[in-house]
N, C-alpha and C positions, 0 to 999 in steps of 0.2 A: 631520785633519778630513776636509772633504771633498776629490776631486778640483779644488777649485776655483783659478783663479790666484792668488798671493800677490804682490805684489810687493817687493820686497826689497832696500834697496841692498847693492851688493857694495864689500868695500874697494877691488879694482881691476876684477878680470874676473871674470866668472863661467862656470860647468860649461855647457855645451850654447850655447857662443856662434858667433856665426857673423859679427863684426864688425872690420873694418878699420879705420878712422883715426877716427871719432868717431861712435859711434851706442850706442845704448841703447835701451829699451823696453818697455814696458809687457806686453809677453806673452813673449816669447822668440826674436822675431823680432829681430836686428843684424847687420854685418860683422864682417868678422874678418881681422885681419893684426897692424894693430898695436892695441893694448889701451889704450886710453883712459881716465884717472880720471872723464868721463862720463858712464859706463857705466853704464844702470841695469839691474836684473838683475830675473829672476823666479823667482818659485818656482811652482811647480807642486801641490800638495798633495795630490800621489795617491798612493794609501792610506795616506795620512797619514805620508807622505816625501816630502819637498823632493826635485826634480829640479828643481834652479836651473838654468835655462835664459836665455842670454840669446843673440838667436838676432839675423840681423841684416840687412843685405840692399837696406834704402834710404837713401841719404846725403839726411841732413835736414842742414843750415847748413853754412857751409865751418867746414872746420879751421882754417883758417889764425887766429893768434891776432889778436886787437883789440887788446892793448896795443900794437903797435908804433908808436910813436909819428910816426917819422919815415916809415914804411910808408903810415900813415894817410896823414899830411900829404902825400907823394909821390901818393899815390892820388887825394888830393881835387883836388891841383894838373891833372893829368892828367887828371879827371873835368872842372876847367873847361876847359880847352884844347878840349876835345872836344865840349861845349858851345858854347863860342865856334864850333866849326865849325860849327855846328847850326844859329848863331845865336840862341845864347840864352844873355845872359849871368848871372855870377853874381848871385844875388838880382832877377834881371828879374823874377819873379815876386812880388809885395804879396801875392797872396790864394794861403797859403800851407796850412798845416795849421790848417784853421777850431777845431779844439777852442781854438788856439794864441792866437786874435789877440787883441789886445788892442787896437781902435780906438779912435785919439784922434781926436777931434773938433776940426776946420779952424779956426781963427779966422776968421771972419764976411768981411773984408778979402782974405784968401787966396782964399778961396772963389770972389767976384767976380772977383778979379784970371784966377783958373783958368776960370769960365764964361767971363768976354771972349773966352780965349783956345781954345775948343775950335772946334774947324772946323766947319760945317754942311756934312753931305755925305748925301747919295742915292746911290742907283743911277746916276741921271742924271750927275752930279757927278765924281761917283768916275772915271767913263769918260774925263772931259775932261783927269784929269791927268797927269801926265807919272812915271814909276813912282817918282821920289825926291820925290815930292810925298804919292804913294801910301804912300809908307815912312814921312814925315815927319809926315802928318798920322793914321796910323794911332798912329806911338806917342804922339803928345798923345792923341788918343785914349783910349788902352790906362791912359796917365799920369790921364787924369779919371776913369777907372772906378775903377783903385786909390783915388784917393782918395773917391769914392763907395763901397766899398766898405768903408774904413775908415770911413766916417761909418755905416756899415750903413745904405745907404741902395740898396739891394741893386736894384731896380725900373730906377734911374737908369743902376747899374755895368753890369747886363744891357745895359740901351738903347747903351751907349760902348764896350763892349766889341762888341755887332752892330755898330756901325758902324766899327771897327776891322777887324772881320773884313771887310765889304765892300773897305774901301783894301788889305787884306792876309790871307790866308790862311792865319794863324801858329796852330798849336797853341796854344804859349800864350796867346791871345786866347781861344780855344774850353775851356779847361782854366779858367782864371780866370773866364772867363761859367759855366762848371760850377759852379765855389765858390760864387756866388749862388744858381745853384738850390738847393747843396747847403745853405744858409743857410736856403732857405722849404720844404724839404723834397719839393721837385718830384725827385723820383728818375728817372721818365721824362725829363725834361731833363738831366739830371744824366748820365747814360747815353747822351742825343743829341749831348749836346756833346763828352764825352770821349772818345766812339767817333770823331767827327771829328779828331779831336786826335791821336788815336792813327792812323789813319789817313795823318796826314799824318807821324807820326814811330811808331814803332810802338816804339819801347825809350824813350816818354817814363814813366817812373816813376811822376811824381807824377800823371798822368791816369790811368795803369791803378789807381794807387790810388784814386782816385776814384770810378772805375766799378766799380771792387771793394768800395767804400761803400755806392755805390747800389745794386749787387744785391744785397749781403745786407740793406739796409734792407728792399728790396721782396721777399726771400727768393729769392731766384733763387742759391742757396748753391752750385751749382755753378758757373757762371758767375762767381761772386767768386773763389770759387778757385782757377779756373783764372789770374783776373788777378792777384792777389797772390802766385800761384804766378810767373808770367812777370816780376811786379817783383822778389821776390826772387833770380830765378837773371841780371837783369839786376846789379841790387846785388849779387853775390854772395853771399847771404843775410849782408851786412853789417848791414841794417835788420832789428833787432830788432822793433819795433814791426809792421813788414809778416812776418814771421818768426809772429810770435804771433799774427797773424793767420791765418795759411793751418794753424797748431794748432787755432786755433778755428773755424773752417770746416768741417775734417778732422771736424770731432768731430761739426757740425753734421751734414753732412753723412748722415756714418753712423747718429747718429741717428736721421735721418729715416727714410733704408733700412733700418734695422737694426728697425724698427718696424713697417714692412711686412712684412717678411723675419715675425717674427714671430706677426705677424698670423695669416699664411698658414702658417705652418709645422706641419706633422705633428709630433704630440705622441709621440715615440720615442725607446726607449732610445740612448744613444750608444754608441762604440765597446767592442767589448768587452776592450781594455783599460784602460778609464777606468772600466768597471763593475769588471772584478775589484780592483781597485786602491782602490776604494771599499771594496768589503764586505770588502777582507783590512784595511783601518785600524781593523776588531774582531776582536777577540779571536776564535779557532775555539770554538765552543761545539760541544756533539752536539744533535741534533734533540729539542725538548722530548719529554717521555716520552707513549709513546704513537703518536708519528708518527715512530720509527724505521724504518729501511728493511725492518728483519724482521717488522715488524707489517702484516696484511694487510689494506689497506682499501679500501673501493668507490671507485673515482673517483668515481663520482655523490655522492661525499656530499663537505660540506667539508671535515673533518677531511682526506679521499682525494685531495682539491685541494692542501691543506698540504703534503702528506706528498709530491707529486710532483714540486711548487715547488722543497722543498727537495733532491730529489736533483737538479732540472733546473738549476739553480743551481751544483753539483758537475759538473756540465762544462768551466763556466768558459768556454764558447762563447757567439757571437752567438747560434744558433737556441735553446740552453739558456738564455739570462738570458730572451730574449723567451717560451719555452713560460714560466720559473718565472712573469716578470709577470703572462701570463695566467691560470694556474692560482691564482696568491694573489689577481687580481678574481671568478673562479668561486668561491673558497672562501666568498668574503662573501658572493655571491649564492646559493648551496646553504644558508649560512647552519651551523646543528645544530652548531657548534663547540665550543662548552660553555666549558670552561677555556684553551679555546687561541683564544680570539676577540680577546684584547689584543696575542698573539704576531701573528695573522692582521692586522691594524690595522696592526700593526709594518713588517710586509714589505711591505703594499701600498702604502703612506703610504713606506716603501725607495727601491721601484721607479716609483713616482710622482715622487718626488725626480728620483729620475737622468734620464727624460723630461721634466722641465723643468715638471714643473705642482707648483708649490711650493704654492699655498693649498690642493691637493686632501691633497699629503701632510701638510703641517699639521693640516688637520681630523683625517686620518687618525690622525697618530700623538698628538694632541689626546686620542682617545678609546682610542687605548692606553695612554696615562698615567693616563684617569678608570676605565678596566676594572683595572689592572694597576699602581698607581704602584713596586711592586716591582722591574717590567722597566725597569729604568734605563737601558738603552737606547734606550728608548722618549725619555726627556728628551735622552740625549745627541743623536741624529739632530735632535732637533727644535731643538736650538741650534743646530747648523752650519745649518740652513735660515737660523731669525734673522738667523745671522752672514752669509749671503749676502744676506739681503734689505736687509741693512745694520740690524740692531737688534741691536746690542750689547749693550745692557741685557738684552732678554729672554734672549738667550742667557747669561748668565752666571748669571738668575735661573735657568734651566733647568740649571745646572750645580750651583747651589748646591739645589736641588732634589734631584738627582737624591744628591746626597752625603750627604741626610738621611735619604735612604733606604736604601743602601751605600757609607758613608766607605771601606769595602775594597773599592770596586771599580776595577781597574789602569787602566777603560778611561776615567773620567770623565777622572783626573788626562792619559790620554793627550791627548784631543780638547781638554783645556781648557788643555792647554801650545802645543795649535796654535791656541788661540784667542790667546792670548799672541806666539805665533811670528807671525801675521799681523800684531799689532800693531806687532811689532819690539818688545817686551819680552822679549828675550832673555832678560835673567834670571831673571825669573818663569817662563818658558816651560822652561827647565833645569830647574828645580828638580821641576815638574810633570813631567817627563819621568823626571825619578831616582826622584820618587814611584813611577812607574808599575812601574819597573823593580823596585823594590822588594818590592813586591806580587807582581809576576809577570817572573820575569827572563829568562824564556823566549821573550816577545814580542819578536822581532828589529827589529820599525819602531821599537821604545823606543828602542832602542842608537844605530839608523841614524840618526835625529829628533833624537837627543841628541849626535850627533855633527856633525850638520848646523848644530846654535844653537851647540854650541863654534866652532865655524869662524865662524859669523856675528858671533859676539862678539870675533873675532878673536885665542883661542886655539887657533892653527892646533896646536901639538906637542898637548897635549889631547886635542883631533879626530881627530887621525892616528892615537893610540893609541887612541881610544873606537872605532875604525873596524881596527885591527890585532885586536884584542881579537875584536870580531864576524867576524872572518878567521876565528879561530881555536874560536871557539864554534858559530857558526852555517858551519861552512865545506862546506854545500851548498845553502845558500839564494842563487840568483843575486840579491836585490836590492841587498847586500852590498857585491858586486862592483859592480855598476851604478853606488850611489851615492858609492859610496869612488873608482870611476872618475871618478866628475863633480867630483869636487874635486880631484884630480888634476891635471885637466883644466884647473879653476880656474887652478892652479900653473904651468902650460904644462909639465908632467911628461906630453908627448904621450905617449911609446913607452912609459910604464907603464900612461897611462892606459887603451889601447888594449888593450892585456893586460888589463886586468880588465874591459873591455867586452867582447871574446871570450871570457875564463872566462863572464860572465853570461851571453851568447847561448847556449853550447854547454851548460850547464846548463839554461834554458829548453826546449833542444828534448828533453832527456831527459827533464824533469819534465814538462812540458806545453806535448806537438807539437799538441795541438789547441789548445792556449789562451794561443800564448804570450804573454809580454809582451814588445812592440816599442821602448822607450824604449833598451834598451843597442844594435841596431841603429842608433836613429836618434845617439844618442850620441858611436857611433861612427863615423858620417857626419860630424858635427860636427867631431869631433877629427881626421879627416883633411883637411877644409876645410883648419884654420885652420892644422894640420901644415905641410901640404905644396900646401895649395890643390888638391888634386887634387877635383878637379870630378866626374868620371868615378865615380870610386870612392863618392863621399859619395851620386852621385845614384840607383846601383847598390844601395845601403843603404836608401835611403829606396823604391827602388820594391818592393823586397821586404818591407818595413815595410809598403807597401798592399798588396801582396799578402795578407801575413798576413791584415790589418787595415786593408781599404780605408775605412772611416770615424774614423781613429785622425788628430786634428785636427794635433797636434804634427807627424807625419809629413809631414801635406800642407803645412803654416808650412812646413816646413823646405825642403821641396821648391820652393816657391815662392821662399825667399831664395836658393836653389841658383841659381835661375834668372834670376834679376833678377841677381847678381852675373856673371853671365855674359852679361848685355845683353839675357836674350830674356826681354824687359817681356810681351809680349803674352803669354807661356805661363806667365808668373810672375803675368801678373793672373786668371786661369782660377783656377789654384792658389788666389789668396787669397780668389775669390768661394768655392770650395769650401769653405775654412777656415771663411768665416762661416756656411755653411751648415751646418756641422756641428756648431759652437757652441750648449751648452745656454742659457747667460744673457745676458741683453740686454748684460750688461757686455762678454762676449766677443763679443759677436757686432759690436760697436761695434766691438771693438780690431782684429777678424781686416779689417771694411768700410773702419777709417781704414788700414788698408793697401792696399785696393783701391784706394781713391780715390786715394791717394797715387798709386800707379801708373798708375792711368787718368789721373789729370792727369799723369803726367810723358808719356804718350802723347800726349795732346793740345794741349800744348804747344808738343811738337816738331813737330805737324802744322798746328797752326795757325803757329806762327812758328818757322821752319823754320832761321833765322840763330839762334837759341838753343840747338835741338839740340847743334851743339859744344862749347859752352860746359857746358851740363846734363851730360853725355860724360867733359869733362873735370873733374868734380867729382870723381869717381870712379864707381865700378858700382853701376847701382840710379839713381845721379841725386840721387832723394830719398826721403824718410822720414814717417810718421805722428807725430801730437804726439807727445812726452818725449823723442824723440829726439836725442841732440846728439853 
């Protein structure tokens, strides 16, 4: 379908990964050493071939397992001892996880008995006592707010809890006066009180959760996340619940910037190997008649606009995709196209796509179906839009459209088995692929596409031969090699895989040293990571990958988890802001910013609370991870 991410579970690991002891993720960003069940994997869908990428780079939660039962228990015992040195014992705190409490109500007699006994103290007061007077009457105190606070009589718990804090300057005074704001929804208290709190202990948990409450209450989403970030690498990302949180901060986050980003962004074609990779997932057709290269036409005219699009196109170059754009918006503006104005609707409604303005190419190719519903092309483009803007429906209407008007054409059944393959309906997505084949056996992504859903259905012997076969048929088309590499790859078959990513690179530069495709370079970066770890070599791959192709997004992912696995955050967050920058859809452009953020908070973490840095360190490389990760 189109260039767009798929995402895909793998049975264990997958092609183009880059992931060590537990990470996974939603674009193709992961480590890589040991291979993880997970492990979520991506697909890539350019030109309508899977280049399962799972790529890697920031440690989100520890590995370490949670069943261990006596681990557990050892852990919690050792968490209170250390506490007790803190001063602060098991369950001293009443006003706990507010979603949690369930307050009973005092019997009337207790109550009284409790007023009698609270101290009356001031400023004045406070001074006169002697410091275990100070100790003694802060926990009655601290003891009548809890139970005001079980009575949710929250006004009162505030009032016993300040006067606690005056006899004593305990975090938990200041973290439990928090809970009652957090009760009437005063978030600036909520925030005054737990910064004190922290302050006075700075690895107390349950207050940075707190303040991590309060600032995504009042939207201050960075700020939360940097604290839920600091509780979970306190906790060892054992609390799930703080864990899902800093998932969904991450997302916020990005979001938010990922919407500015937007905003402001130049409306431009992307990399050009994300464009050639696009328009090869159709069929080669020759230039409608009339606008052959031999025919000689004015450029002033539109037809003369058509006719240059398409040979600028045939470069397969950045400055070639961007003259054909231009030349197919003069063609409509020159207008005098006659029978070739649905084709013209076609390409501009194409190339509007791939620069990211989807309701432009919709209308466009909208009014090449109303000129032309014969160019069944025209329906299939304008389903993978659908499929991206997330309408499922329309897009299948657009398939089942387009079949009314040629049930023999190889290219429906192909786009409408990657509609299938997105879904993970493997077997529906096979069988649309054998179609296609059927029709046209020629088409090499049929074979590669259909070799890629047998491996995902996990008939890997199948696969191998649907991928031997195309060895042998198509045995000068690098993408071949490329993708039969990536599941290799899959297999930890390094030193074969590696073989068939240099048979594809050394055939790219024969076919097309202008134009080539960069994915078996970057591929082949990957597969020596995860080899041999060799750093050096993979980063070697990837800077000649921008060379080729300095806006080729994959390249710069990879380049960034190269560099994060190697400790240098700060050069690996550059990397990932550029990632999103080059991202056509809001979706990526989220996936590429929750990896910035990731990074920028493992930065500011360490700078703010500088005794966690070791610990973050010793997670492993990277630290931490963007949501899905695990």
């Amino acid at each position: 379908m189109s260039a767009e991410q798929i995402p895909v579970g793998s049975s264990s690991t997958s092609p183009m990964s880059l992931d060590s002891a537990s990470a996974g993720s939603s674009s193709f960003w992961d480590r890589a050493t040991k291979w993880a069940s997970e492990h979520k994997a991506v697909v890539y869908t350019i030109a309508g071939v899977t280049v399962v990428a799972t790529g890697a780079g920031i440690y989100y939660y520890a590995s370490t397992p949670r069943n261990a039962t006596s681990a557990s228990s050892a852990s919690e015992k050792k968490k209170a001892k250390k506490d007790k040195r803190k001063g602060k014992k098991v369950g001293d705190e009443q006003p706990g996880d507010e979603a949690k409490i369930e307050p009973k109500k005092p019997e009337p007699a207790k109550v009284e008995q409790v007023e009698e006994e609270i101290p009356q103290v001031d400023e004045n007061t406070v001074g006169t006592m002697t410091e275990q007077e100070r100790k003694d009457t802060a926990a009655k105190l601290k003891a009548a707010g809890n139970k005001a606070y079980g009575s949710k009589d929250y006004n009162r718990a505030i009032d016993l809890y300040g006067k606690a804090i005056l006899c004593k300057a305990d975090p938990v005074f200041y973290s439990n006066r928090a809970a009652c704001w957090n009760m009437m929804s005063n978030w600036d208290k909520v925030i005054e009180d737990t910064t004190a709190a922290i302050n006075i202990d700075n690895e107390y948990v349950k207050a940075l959760n707190r303040r991590a409450n309060a600032y995504e209450q009042s939207g201050q989403y960075s700020l939360a996340l940097l604290d839920y970030t600091a509780s979970c690498i306190i906790d060892a990302f054992r609390n799930d619940q703080s864990a899902q949180s800093v998932e969904r901060l991450l997302k916020k986050v990005a979001e938010a910037k990922g919407k500015e980003i937007l905003a402001g962004k130049e409306k431009k074609l992307p990399s050009p190997t994300f464009v050639t990779n696009y328009l090869q997932s159709f069929r080669p057709k020759p230039p409608p008649p009339g606008l052959e290269e031999t025919v000689e036409l004015d450029e002033n005219t539109g037809k003369g606009q058509l006719q240059k699009g398409i040979q600028a196109m045939g470069k397969k170059t950045g400055d070639g995709y961007m003259d054909a754009a231009d030349a197919f918006d003069r063609a409509l503006e020159l207008d005098d196209l006659e029978e070739h104005e649905a084709f013209a609707y076609n390409m501009r409604g194409t190339f509007r796509y791939l620069k990211g303005e989807n309701q432009d190419a919709l209308s466009d190719l909208s009014k090449s179906v109303d000129l032309q519903p014969a160019l069944t092309q025209s329906f299939i483009k304008r389903a993978s839009m659908h499929l991206e803007l997330g309408n499922r429906e329309a897009a299948a209407k657009d398939f089942e459209t387009a079949m009314e008007q040629n049930k023999e054409d190889p290219d429906i059944y192909y786009h409408r088995a990657q509609l299938h393959f997105i879904l993970s309906e493997f077997a529906e997505a096979a069988k649309d692929y054998q179609k296609s084949i059927e029709l046209d056996k020629d088409f090499i992504f049929s074979h590669i596409q259909l070799g890629v859903t047998q491996y995902k259905m996990g008939s890997i012997a199948s696969s191998m031969a649907t991928f031997r076969r195309c060895m042998k048929n198509f045995d000068k088309v690098p993408d071949v090699y490329n993708y039969y590499g990536e599941l290799l790859l899959d297999q930890q078959k390094y030193q074969e895989a590696i073989e068939k990513f240099d048979t594809a690179v050394e055939m790219e530069k024969q076919t097309k040293p202008l134009g080539m495709n960069v994915l078996p370079l970057i591929n082949k970066a990957l597969a020596l990571f995860q080899w041999k770890q060799d750093f050096s070599g993979a980063e070697e791959l990837c800077q000649k990958a921008l060379i080729i192709d300095p806006e080729c997004d994959i390249a710069v992912a990879t380049m960034a988890q190269l560099l994060l696995q190697q400790g240098k955050v700060t050069e690996a967050l550059k990397y990932f802001e550029r990632a999103a920058e080059l991202s056509r859809t809001e979706g990526e452009v989220v996936n590429a910013l929750s990896y910035a953020e990731a990074t920028r908070t493992q930065l500011e973490v360490q700078e703010k609370y500088p005794q966690l840095a070791s610990r973050l360190q010793g997670m492993g490389p990277g630290g931490m991870a963007p949501p899905g990760m695990r």
